[in-house]
C-alpha positions as CSV (number, residue, x, y, z in Angstrom):
1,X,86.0,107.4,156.1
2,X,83.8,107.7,159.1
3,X,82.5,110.5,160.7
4,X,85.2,110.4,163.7
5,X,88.1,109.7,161.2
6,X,87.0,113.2,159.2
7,X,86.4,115.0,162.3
8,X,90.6,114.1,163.3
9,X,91.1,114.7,159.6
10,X,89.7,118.2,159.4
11,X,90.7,119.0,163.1
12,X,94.7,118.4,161.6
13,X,93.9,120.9,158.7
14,X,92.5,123.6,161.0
15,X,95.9,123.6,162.2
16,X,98.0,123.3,159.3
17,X,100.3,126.4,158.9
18,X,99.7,126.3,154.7
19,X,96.8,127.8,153.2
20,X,93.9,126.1,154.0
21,X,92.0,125.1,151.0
22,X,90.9,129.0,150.6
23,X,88.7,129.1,154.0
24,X,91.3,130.5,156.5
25,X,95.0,131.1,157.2
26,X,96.4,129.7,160.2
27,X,97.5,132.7,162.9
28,X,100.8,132.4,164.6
29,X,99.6,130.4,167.8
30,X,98.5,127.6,165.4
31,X,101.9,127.4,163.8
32,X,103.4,128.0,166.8
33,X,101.1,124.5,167.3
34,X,102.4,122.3,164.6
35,X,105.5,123.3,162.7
36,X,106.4,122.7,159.0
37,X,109.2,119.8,161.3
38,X,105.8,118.6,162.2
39,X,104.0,118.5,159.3
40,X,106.9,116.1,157.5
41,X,107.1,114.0,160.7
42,X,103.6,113.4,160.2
43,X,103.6,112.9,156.8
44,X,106.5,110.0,157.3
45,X,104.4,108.3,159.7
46,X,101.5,107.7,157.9
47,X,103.8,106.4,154.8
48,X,105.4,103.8,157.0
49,X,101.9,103.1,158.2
50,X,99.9,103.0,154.7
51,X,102.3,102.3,152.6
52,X,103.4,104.2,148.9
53,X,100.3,102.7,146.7
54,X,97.5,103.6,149.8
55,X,94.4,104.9,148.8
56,X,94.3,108.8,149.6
57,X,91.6,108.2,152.2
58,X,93.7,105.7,154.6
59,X,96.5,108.0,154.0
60,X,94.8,111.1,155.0
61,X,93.3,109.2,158.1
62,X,97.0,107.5,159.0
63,X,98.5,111.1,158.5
64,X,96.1,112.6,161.6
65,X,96.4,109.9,164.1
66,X,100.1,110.8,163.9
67,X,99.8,114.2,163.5
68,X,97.3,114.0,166.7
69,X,100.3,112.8,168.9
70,X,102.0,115.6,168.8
71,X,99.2,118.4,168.7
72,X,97.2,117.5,171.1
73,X,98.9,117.9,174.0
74,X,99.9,121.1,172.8
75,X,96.4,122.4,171.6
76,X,94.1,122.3,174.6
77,X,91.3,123.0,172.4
78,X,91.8,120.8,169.7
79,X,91.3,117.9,172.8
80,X,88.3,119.3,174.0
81,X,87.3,119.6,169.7
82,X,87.3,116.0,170.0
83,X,85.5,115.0,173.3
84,X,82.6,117.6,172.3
85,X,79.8,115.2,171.1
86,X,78.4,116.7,167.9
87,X,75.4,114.3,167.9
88,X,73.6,112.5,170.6
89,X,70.8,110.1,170.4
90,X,69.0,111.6,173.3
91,X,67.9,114.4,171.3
92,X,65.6,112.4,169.5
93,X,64.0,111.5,173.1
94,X,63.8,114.7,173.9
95,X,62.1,115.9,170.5
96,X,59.5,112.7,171.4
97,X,58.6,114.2,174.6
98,X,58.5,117.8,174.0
99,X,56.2,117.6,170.9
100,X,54.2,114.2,172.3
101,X,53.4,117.3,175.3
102,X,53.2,120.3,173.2
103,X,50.1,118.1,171.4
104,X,48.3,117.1,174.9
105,X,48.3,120.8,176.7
106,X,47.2,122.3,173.5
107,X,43.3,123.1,173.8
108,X,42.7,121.7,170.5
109,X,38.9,121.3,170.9
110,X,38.5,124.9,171.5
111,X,35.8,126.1,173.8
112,X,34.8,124.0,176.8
113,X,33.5,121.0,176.0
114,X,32.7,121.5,172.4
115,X,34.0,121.2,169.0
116,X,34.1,123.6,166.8
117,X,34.2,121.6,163.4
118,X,36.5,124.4,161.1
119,X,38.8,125.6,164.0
120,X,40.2,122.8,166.2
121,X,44.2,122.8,166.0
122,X,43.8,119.4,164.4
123,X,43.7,121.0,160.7
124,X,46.5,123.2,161.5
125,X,48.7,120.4,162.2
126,X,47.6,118.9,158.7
127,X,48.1,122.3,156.7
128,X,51.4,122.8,158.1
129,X,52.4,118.7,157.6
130,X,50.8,118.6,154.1
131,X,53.1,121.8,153.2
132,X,56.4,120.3,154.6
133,X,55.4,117.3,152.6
134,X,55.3,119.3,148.9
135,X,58.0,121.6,150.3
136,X,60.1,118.1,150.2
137,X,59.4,117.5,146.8
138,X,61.0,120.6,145.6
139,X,64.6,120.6,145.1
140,X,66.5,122.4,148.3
141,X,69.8,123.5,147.6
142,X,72.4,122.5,150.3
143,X,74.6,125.6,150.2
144,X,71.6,127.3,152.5
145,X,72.6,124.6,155.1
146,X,76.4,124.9,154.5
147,X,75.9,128.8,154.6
148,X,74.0,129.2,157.9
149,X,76.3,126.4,159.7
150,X,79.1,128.6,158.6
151,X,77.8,131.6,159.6
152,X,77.1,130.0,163.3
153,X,80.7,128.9,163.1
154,X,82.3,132.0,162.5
155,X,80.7,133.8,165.1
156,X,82.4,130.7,167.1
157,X,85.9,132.2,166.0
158,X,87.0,128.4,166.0
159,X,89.1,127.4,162.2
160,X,87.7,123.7,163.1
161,X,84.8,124.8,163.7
162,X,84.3,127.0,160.1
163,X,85.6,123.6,158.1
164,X,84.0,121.0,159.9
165,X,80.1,122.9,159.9
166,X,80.8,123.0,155.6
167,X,81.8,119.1,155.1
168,X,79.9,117.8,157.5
169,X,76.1,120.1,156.3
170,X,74.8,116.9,154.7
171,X,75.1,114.6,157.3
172,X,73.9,118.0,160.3
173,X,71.2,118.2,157.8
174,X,69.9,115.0,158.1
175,X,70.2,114.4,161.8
176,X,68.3,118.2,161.9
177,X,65.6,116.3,159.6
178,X,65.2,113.0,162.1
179,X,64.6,115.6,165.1
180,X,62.1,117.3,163.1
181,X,59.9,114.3,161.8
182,X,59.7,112.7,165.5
183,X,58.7,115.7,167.0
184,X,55.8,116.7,164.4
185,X,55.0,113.0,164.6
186,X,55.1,113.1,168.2
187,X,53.1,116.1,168.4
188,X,50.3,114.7,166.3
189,X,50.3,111.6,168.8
190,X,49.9,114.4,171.6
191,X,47.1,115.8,170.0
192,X,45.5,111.9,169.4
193,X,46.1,111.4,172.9
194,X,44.3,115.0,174.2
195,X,41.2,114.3,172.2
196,X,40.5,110.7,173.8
197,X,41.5,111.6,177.2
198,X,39.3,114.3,177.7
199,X,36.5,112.5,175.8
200,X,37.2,110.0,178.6
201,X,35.9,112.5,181.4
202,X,34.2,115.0,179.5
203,X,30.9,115.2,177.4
204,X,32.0,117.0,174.3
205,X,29.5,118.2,171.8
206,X,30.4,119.5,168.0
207,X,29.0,122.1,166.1
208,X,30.0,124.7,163.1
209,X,29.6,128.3,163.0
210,X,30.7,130.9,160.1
211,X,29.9,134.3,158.7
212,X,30.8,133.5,155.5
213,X,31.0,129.5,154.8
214,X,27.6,128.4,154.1
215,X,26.5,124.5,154.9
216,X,27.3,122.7,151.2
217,X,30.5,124.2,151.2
218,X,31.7,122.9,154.3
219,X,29.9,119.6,154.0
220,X,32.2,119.2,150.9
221,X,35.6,120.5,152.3
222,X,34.9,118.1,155.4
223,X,34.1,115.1,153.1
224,X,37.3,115.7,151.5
225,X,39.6,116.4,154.3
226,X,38.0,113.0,156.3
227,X,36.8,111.0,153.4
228,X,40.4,109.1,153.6
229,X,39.3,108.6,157.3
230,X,36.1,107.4,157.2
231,X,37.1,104.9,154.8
232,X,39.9,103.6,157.1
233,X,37.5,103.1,160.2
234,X,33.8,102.4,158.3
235,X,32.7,105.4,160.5
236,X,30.2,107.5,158.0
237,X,30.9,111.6,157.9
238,X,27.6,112.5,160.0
239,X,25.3,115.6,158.1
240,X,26.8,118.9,158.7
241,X,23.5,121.0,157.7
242,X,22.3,120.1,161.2
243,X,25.5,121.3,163.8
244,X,25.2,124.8,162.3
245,X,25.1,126.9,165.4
246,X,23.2,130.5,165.7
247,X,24.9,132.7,167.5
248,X,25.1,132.3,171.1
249,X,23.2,128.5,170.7
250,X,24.7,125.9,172.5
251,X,26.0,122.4,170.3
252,X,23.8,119.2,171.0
253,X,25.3,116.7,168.9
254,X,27.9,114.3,170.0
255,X,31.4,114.2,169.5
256,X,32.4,111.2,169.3
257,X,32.4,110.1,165.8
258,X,34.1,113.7,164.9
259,X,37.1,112.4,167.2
260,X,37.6,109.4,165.8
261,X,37.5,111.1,162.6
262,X,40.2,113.5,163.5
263,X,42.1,111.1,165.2
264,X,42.5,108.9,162.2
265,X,43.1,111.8,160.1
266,X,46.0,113.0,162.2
267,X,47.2,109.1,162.4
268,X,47.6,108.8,158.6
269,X,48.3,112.3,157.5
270,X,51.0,112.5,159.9
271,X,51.9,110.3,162.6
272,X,52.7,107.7,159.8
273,X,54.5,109.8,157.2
274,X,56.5,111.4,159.5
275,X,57.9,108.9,161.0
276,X,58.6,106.8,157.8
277,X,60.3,109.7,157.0
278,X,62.1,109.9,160.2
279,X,63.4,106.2,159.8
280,X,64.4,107.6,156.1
281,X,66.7,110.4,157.7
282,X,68.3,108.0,160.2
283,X,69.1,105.5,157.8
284,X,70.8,108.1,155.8
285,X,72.4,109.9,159.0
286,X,73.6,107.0,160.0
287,X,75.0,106.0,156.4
288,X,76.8,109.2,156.1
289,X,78.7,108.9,159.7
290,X,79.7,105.7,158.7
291,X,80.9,106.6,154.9
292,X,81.8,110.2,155.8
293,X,82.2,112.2,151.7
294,X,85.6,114.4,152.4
295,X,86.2,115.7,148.9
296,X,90.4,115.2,149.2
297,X,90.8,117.2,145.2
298,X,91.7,120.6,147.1
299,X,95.0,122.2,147.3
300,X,95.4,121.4,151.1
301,X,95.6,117.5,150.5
302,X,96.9,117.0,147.1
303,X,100.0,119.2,148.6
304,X,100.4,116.8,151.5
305,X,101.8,113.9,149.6
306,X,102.3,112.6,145.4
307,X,99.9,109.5,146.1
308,X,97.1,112.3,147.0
309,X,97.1,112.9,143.1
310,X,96.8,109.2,142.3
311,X,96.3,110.7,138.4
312,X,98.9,112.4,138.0
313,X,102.8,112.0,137.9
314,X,104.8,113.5,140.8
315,X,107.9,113.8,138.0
316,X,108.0,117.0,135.7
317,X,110.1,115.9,132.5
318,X,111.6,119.7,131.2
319,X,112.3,118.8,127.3
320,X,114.6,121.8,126.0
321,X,113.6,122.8,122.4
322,X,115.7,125.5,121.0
323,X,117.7,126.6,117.8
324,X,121.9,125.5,117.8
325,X,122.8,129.0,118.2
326,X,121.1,129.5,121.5
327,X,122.8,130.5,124.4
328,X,123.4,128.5,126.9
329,X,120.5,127.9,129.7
330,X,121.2,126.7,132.9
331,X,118.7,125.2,135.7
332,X,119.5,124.5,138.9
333,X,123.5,125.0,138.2
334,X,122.8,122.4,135.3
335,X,123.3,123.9,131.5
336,X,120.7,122.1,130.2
337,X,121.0,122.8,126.8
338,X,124.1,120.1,126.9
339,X,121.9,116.9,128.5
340,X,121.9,114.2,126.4
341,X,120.6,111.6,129.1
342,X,117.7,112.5,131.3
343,X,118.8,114.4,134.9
344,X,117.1,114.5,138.3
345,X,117.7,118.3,138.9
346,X,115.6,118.6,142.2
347,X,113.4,116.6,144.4
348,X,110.9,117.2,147.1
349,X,111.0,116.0,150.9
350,X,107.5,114.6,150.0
351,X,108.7,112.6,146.9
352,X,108.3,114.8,144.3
């Protein structure tokens, strides 16, 4: 079903007076709400909607558009439960602009109008991306999701609000991930966009200074971290030896081929893998809206109807085995132990 059918679906449950499938009891205002008169009304409708043979899901879906007739004008909330827009493509916007400007105030070139080589903010965007990126390829379980969205929904006080943040973690989690990759790959743009633009107006001039690192060491980590780079623009990793700095000496060299460096650095260790994998969690957010997984084995909908249990047989056959001289058993004022022929002894309202 889609996303808006399960949300109808699950807002009907939250005010069913049964059980509900082990997460909450109903309170007497909700059954006040919607009546066990109610629940069979509803139930009815969606048969002479569906049909006998439907598949569970249509029924289900049938079952709260009818139910919804009748509860909404009675439930306030439940109305204002469905106008309240649990996603919005705007958010995305926002994330762009937030982190495209989060990476353009931040100073990233450090001091004044120089480089320092080891501590720009550039290779703190790159640790942090390149430890999301191997956190990714660990399994994550979902019940951390489903537990913290539950935990925010209880404090809520809202039934809907407890069994709507469990079934719908997957598809939350997802649309959480979209907003995340834009705004880290906006944020890298920022930074992109900082280091030219004050380049433009500014002379900036690079140099290294440590206590500890000598010169080979950091030639080597830099090759590493920018060989990828320099490969992609032909630009060749300038000699490091020479922008050591003494302390309180001022930096000479130019930064220009240091920027373009780091600026195709950021480009292809994260502008571009973030945002393939933001176009990843979209396709998959938008998948799951559209084929919305409502897991319809629980107790609360295989007691709404026989054709929710499509497996098994709404008839229990009672065969009486027992010795001639046993006395006589009877079952719903029938004595049993005289059938010969089979006997309806008692039916459901809901056909069982």
């Amino acid at each position: 079903m889609t996303e808006d059918e399960a949300r109808r679906v699950l807002l009907v449950q939250a005010h069913e007076p049964a059980l509900l499938s082990g997460v909450v009891r109903a309170d007497e205002s909700l059954q006040r709400q919607w009546s066990p008169e109610d629940r069979a009304w509803a139930t009815r409708q969606a048969l002479a909607a569906v049909g006998e043979k439907a598949a569970p899901e249509a029924f289900v879906v049938a079952r709260a558009g009818a139910a919804l007739q009748r509860l909404l004008p009675r439930a306030p909330q439940a109305q204002r439960w469905l106008d309240r827009r649990v996603w919005h493509p705007a958010w995305v916007v926002l994330a762009v602009v937030v982190g495209f400007i989060g990476g353009l105030v931040v100073d990233q070139l450090g001091p004044p109008q120089r480089v320092n080589l080891l501590a720009p903010a550039v290779w703190a965007v790159v640790g942090w991306n390149v430890a999301v990126y191997l956190a990714l390829l660990l399994p994550m379980p979902s019940h951390g999701l489903r537990s913290w969205l539950g935990r925010w929904a209880n404090r809520s006080g809202e039934h809907f609000a407890l069994l709507w943040s469990r079934q719908a973690a997957p598809l939350t989690g997802q649309r959480v991930a979209l907003v995340l990759h834009v705004a880290a790959a906006a944020l890298a743009l920022g930074l992109i966009a900082g280091l030219y633009l004050r380049g433009l107006v500014l002379d900036y001039r690079i140099g290294w200074e440590s206590t500890f690192i000598d010169a080979p060491l950091v030639e080597t980590a830099l090759g590493m971290l920018l060989g990828p780079a320099s490969a992609l623009t032909g630009i060749a990793i300038p000699e490091v030896a020479p922008l050591r700095l003494a302390p309180g000496a001022q930096a000479t060299a130019s930064a220009a081929p240091w920027i373009h460096l780091l600026a195709t650095t950021l480009l292809w260790v994260v502008v571009l893998p973030r945002a393939a994998l933001a176009l990843v969690a979209r396709w998959r957010a938008s998948y799951r809206a559209r084929h919305f997984s409502l897991p319809l084995d629980t107790p609360y909908f295989e007691g709404l109807h026989p054709l929710m249990r499509p497996g098994l047989s709404p008839r229990l056959r009672l065969l009486w085995a027992a010795p001639a001289d046993a006395p006589p058993l009877r079952l719903f004022g029938h004595d049993v132990t005289a059938l010969r022929e089979p006997l309806l002894l008692v039916q459901s309202d809901e056909g069982d």
